[in-house]
VEXDREN-2710 file (C-alpha; in Angstrom, 1 decimal):
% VEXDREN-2710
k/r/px/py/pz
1/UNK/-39.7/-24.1/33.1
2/UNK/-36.2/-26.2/33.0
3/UNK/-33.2/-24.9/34.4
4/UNK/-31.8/-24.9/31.2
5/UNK/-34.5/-22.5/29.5
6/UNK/-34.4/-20.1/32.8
7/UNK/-30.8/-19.2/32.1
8/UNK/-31.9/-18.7/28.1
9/UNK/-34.6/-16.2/29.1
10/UNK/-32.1/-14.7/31.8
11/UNK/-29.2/-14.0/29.0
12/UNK/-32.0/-12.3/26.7
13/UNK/-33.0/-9.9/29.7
14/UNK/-29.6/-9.0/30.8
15/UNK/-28.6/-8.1/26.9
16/UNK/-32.1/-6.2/26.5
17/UNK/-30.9/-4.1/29.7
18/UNK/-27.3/-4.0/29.0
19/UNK/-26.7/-3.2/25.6
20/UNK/-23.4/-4.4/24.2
21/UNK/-20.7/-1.4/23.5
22/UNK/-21.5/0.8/20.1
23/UNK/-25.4/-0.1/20.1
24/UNK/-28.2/-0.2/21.9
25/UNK/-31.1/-2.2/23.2
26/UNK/-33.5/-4.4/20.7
27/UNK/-32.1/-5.0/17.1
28/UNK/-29.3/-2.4/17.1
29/UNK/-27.0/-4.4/19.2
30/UNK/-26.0/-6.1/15.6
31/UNK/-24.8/-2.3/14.8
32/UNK/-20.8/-1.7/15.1
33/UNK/-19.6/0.8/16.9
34/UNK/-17.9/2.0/13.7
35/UNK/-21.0/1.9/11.9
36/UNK/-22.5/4.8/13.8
37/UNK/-19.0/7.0/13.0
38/UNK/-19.7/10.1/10.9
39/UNK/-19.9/9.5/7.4
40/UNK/-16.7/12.5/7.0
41/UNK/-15.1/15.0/9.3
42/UNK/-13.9/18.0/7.4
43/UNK/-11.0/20.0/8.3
44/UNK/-11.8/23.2/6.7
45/UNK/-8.8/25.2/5.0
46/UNK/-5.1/25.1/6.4
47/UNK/-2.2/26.3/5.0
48/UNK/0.3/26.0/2.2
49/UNK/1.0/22.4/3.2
50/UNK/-0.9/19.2/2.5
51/UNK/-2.4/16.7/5.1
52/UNK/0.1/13.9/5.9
53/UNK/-1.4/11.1/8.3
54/UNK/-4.5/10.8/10.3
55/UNK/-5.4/9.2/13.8
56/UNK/-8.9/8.3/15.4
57/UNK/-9.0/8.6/19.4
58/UNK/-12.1/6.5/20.2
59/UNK/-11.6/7.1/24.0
60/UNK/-11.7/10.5/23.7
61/UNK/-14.0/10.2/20.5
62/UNK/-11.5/13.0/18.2
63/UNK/-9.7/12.3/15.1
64/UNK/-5.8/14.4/14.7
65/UNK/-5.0/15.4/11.1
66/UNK/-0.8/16.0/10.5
67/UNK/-0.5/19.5/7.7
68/UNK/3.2/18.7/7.4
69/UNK/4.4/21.5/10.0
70/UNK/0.9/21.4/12.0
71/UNK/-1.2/18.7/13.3
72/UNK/-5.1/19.2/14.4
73/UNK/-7.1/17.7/17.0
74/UNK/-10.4/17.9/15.6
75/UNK/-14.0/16.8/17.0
76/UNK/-15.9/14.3/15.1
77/UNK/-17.9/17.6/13.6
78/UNK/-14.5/18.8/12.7
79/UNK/-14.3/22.0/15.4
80/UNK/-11.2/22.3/16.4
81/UNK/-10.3/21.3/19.7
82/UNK/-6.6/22.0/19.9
83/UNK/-3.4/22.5/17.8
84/UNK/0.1/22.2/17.6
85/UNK/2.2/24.5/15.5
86/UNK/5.5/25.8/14.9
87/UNK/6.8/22.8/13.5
88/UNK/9.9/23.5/10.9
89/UNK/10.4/19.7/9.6
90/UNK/8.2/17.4/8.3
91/UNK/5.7/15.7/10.4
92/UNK/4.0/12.8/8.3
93/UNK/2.4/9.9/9.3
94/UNK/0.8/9.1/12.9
95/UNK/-0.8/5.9/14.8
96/UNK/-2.3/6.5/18.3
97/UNK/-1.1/4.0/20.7
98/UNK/-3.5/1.8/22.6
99/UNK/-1.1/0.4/25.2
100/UNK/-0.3/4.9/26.7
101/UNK/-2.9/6.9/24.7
102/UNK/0.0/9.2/23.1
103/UNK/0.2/9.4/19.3
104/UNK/3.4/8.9/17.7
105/UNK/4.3/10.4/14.4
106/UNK/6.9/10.6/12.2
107/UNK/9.3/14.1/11.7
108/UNK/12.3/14.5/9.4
109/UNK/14.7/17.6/9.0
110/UNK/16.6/16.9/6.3
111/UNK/17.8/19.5/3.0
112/UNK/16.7/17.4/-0.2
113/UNK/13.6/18.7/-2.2
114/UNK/11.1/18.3/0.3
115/UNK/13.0/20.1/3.5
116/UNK/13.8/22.8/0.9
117/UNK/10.2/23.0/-0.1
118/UNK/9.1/23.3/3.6
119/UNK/11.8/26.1/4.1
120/UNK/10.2/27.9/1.6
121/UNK/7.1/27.4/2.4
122/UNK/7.7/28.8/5.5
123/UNK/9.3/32.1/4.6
124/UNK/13.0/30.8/4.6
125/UNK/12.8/29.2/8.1
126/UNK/16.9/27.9/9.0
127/UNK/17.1/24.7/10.5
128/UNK/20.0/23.0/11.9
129/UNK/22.5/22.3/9.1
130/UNK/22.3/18.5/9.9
131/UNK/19.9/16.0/8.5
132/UNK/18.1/13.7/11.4
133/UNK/15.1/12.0/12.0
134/UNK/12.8/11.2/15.0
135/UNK/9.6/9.9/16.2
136/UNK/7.5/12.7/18.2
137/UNK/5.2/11.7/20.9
138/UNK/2.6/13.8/21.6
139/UNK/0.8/13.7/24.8
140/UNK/-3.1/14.2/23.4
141/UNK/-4.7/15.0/27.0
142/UNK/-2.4/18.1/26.9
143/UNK/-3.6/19.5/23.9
144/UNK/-6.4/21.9/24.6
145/UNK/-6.4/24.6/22.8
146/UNK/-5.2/26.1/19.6
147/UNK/-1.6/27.2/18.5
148/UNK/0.6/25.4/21.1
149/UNK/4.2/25.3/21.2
150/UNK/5.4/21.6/20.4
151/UNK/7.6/22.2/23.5
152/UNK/4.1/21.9/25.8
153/UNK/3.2/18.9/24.1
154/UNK/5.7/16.9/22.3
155/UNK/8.9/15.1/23.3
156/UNK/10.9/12.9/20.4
157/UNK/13.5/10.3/19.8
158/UNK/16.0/9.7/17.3
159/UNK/15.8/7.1/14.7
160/UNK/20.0/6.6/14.6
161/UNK/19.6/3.6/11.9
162/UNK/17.6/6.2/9.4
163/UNK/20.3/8.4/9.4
164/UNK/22.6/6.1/8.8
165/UNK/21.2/4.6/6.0
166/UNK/20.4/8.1/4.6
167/UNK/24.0/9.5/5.2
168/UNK/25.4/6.0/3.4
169/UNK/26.6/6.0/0.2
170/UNK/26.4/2.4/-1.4
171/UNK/27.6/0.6/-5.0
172/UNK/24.7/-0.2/-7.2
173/UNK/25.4/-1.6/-10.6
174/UNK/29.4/-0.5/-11.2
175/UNK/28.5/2.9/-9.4
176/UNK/28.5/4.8/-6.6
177/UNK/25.1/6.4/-5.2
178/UNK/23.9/8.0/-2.1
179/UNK/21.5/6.5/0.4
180/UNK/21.7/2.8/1.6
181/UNK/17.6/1.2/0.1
182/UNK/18.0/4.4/-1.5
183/UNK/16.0/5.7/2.3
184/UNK/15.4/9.4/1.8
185/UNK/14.8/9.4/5.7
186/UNK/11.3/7.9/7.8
187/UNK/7.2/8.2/6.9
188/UNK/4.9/5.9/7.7
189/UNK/4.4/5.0/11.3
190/UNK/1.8/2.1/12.6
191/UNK/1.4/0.3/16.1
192/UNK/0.9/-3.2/16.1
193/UNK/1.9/-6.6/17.1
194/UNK/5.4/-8.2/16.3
195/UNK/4.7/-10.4/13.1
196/UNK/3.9/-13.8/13.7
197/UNK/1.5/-13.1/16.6
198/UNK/-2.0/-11.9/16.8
199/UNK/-1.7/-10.3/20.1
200/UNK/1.0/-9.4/23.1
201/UNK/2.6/-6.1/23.4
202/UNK/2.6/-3.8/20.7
203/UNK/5.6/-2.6/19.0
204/UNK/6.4/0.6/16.7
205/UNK/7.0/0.4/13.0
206/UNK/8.9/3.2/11.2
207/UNK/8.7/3.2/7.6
208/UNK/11.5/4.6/5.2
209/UNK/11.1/6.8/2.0
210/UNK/12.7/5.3/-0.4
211/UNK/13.5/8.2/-3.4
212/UNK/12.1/6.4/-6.7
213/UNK/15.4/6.6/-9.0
214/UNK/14.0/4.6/-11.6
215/UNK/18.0/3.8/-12.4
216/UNK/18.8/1.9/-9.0
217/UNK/18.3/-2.1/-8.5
218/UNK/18.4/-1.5/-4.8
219/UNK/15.3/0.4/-3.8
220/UNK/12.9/-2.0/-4.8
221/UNK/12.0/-2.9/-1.1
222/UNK/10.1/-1.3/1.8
223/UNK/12.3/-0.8/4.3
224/UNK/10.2/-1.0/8.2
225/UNK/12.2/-0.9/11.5
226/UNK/10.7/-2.4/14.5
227/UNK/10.6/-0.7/18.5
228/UNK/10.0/-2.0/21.5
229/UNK/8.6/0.8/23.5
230/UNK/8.7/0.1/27.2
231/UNK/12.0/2.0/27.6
232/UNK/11.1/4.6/24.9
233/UNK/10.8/7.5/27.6
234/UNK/14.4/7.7/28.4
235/UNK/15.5/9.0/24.9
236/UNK/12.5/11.2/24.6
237/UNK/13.4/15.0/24.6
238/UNK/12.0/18.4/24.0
239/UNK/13.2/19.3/19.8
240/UNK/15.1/22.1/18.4
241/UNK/15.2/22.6/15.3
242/UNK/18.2/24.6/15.7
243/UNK/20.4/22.0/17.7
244/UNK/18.9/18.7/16.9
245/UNK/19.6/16.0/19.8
246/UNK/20.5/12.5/19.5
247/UNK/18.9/10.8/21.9
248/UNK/17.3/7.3/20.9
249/UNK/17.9/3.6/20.9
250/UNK/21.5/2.7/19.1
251/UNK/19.4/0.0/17.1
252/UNK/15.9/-1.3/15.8
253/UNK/14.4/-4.6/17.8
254/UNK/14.4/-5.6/13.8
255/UNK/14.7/-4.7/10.3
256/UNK/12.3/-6.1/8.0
257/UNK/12.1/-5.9/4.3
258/UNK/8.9/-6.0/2.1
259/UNK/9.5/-6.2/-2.2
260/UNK/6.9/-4.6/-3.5
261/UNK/8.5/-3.1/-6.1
262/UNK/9.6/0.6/-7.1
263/UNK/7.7/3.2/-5.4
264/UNK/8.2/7.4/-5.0
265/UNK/9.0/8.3/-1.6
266/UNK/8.0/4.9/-0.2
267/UNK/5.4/4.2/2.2
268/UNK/3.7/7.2/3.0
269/UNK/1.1/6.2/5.0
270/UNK/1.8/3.0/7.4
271/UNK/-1.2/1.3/9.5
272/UNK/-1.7/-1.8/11.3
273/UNK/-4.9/-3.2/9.9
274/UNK/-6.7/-5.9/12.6
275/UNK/-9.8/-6.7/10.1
276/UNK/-6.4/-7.8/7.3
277/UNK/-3.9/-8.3/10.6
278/UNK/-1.7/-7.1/7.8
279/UNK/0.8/-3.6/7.7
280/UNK/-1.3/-1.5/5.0
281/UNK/1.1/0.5/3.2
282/UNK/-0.1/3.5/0.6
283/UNK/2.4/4.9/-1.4
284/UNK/3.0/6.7/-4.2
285/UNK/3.5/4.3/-7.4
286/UNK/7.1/3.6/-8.9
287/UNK/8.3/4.3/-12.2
288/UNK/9.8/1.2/-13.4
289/UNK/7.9/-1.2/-15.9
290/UNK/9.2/-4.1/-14.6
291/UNK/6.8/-3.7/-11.4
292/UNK/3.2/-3.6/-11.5
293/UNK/4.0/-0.3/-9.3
294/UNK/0.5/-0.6/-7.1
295/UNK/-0.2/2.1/-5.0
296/UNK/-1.1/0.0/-2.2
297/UNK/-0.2/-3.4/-0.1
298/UNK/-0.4/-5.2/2.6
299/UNK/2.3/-6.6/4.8
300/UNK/1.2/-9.6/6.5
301/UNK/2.0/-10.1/10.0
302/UNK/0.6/-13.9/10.4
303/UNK/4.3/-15.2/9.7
304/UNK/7.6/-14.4/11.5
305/UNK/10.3/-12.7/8.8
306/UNK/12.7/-14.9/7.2
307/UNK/16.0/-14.5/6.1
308/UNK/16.7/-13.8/2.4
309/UNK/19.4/-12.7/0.2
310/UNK/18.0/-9.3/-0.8
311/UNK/17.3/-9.0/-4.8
312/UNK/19.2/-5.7/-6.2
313/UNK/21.5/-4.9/-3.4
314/UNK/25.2/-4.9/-3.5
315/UNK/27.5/-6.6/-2.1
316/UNK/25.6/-9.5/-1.5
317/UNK/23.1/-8.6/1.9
318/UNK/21.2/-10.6/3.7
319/UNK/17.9/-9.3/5.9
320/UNK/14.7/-10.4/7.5
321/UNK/11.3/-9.8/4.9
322/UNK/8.1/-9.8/5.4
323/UNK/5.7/-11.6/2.8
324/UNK/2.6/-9.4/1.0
325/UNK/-0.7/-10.9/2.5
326/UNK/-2.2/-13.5/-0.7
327/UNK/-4.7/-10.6/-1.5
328/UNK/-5.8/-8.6/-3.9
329/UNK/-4.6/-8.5/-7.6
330/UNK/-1.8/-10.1/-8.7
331/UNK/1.2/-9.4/-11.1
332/UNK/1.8/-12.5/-12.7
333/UNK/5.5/-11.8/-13.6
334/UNK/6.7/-10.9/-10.0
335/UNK/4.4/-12.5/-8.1
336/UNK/3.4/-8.9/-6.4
337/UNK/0.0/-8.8/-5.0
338/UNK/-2.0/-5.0/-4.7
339/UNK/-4.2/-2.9/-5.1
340/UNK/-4.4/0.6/-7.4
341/UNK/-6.5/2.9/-4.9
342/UNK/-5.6/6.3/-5.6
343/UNK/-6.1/7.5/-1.8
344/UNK/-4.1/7.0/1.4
345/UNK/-1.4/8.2/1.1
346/UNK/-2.3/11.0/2.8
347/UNK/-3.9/9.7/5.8
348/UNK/-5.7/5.7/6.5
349/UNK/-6.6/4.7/9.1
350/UNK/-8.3/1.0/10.0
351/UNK/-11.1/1.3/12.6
352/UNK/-11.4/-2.8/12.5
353/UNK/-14.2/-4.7/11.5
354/UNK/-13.7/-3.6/7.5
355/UNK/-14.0/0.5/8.3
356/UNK/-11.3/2.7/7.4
357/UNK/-10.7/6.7/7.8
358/UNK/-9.2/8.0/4.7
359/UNK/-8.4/11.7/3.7
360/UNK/-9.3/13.2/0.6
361/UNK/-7.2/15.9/-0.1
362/UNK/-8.3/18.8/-1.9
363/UNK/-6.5/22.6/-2.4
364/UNK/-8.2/26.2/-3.0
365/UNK/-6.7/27.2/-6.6
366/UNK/-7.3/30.6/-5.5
367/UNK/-6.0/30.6/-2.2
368/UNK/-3.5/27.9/-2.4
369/UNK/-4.5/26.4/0.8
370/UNK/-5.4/23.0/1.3
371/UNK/-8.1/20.9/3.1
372/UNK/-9.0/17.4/3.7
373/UNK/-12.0/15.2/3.8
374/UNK/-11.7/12.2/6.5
375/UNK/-14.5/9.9/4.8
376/UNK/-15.5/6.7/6.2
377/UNK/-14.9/3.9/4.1
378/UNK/-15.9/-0.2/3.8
379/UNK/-13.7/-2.6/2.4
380/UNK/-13.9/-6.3/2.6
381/UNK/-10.0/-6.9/1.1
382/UNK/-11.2/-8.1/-2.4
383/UNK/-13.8/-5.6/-3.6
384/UNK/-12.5/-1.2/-3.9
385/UNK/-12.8/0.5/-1.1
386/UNK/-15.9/2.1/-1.2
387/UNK/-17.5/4.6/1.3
388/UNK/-19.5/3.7/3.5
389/UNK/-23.0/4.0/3.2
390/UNK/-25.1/7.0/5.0
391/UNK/-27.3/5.7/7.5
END
């Protein structure tokens, strides 16, 4: 036998004894590790509130569902393993981060329609009388067993440059209106690498809502500031919802801008897609039939932002946007490339290799309490999202 056919045979032995991660010996080692996830984990009945983000923990092999003012830590057969409750503002969207382990999510307390509807929900629950916004870390290992205090689990920071822009008020055609972008505060929240490279250290992205006033030129972009987290555990601080700190970074790394168009509420759910290497961003669609108003896109991160004048905004303003990836269907007339998927925005979450977690929200007409189905969907970018297939 030739040397070079003794290394040949020695490679096929070590692979039939070593089995490559997610498969096993033989012909399964062509089988993903995503590929063998459950179809759908269910999270049985909540409360008054619906699910807001979701994130898959593949060290520790458990998914976390956010229900507004409580977030799960479910197994992949959907027991519960832990929860966090207690919560008064809105906790939305969440990405687990691969460089610490801790998930971050997004939490407003704010007083427009949606921090009244929480108050009510909850029984008339008085926050602080100021509106702030923060990114809560929550430190999964901790979480172990049901109804914990956020103060066991969960430090935040402030997002100062959200508040800003939501205390602002701007001109926008011969008027005066409240909230700079038109940002009703922060939602969607992914982990990824800074645009224009495929790998290095990761950074945060913070999404805006943007309220959908059909009558505004100025909220046609996504707004997404950019963190560097290796200093991130100086600001962060145990919350009160009754004295609301300050504590965080005085500015973004960067602001970047993304026209897609009108939307309601913005970018609800935010997640870094490796399969796309794209931001996918599901929102609710806008209102104004100038836009194709999609209720999904994709940032792509292959190219570094470049500097634009920014269309609608007044005075004149300049800022850093991020192209849509050349994908999916196009509007003709604006040159806005999406995709009209009616789920997401309540939780999506790219696995890689073309899987995705995506909640299907459903609520009890007699009990008024709402569930969610995390089902495991396929999507090669061009085709619909469809789930995948049972094994």
């Amino acid at each position: 036998m030739t040397f070079k056919k003794t290394i040949v045979l020695a490679g096929i032995l070590l692979l039939a004894v070593f089995p490559q991660p997610g498969g096993t010996a033989g012909a399964s080692n062509l089988t993903s590790w995503q590929e063998q996830l459950p179809r759908e984990v269910l999270t049985g009945e909540q409360g008054k509130f619906h699910a807001q983000g979701i994130a898959y923990d593949r060290r520790n092999e458990c998914i976390y569902v956010s229900f507004t003012t409580t977030l799960l830590k479910l197994d992949m057969q959907g027991r519960l393993l832990g929860s966090v409750v207690g919560l008064t503002g809105h906790l939305g969207c969440m990405a687990l981060n691969p460089d610490d382990g801790r998930l971050y999510a997004s939490i407003e307390y704010k007083h427009d329609a949606i921090g009244k509807g929480i108050a009510k929900g909850l029984g008339g629950v008085e926050n602080d009388d100021e509106d702030a916004f923060y990114i809560a870390v929550f430190d999964v290992e901790r979480i172990t067993r049901p109804d914990m205090d956020a103060a066991e689990v969960m430090r935040t920071v402030y997002i100062r440059e959200a508040a800003e822009d939501y205390a602002a008020a701007v001109s926008n055609q011969g008027r005066q209106v409240e909230h700079r972008h038109g940002c009703s505060g922060i939602d969607g929240v992914a982990i990824g690498p800074r645009p224009g490279k495929k790998g290095g250290r990761n950074v945060l992205y913070v999404a805006y809502g943007i309220y959908g006033d059909p009558s505004r030129s100025d909220n046609d972009y996504q707004v997404i500031l950019c963190y560097d987290l290796r200093h991130w555990k100086q600001y962060e601080q145990v919350l009160s919802a009754h004295n609301l700190h300050h504590s965080g970074p005085e500015r973004p790394t960067a602001k970047y801008f993304a026209l897609t168009g009108n939307t309601d509420w913005g970018i609800q759910n935010l997640a870094y897609d490796p399969s796309r290497h794209a931001l996918l961003a599901a929102v609710y669609k806008g209102r104004k039939d100038n836009w194709p108003n999609y209720s999904l896109f994709a940032i792509d991160l292959s190219h570094k932002a470049q500097r634009q004048t920014l269309q609608g905004v007044e005075p004149r303003t300049e800022g850093f946007v991020l192209p849509l990836l050349q994908d999916g269907e196009e509007d003709t007339a604006t040159g806005i490339r999406g995709w009209r998927f009616a789920l997401g925005s309540t939780g999506l979450c790219p696995l890689g290799d073309g899987y995705y977690y995506i909640s299907e929200p459903s609520r009890n007409a007699q009990t008024g309490r709402h569930s969610a189905d995390l089902r495991l969907y396929q999507w090669d970018g061009k085709a619909p999202l469809v789930p995948a297939p049972n094994r």
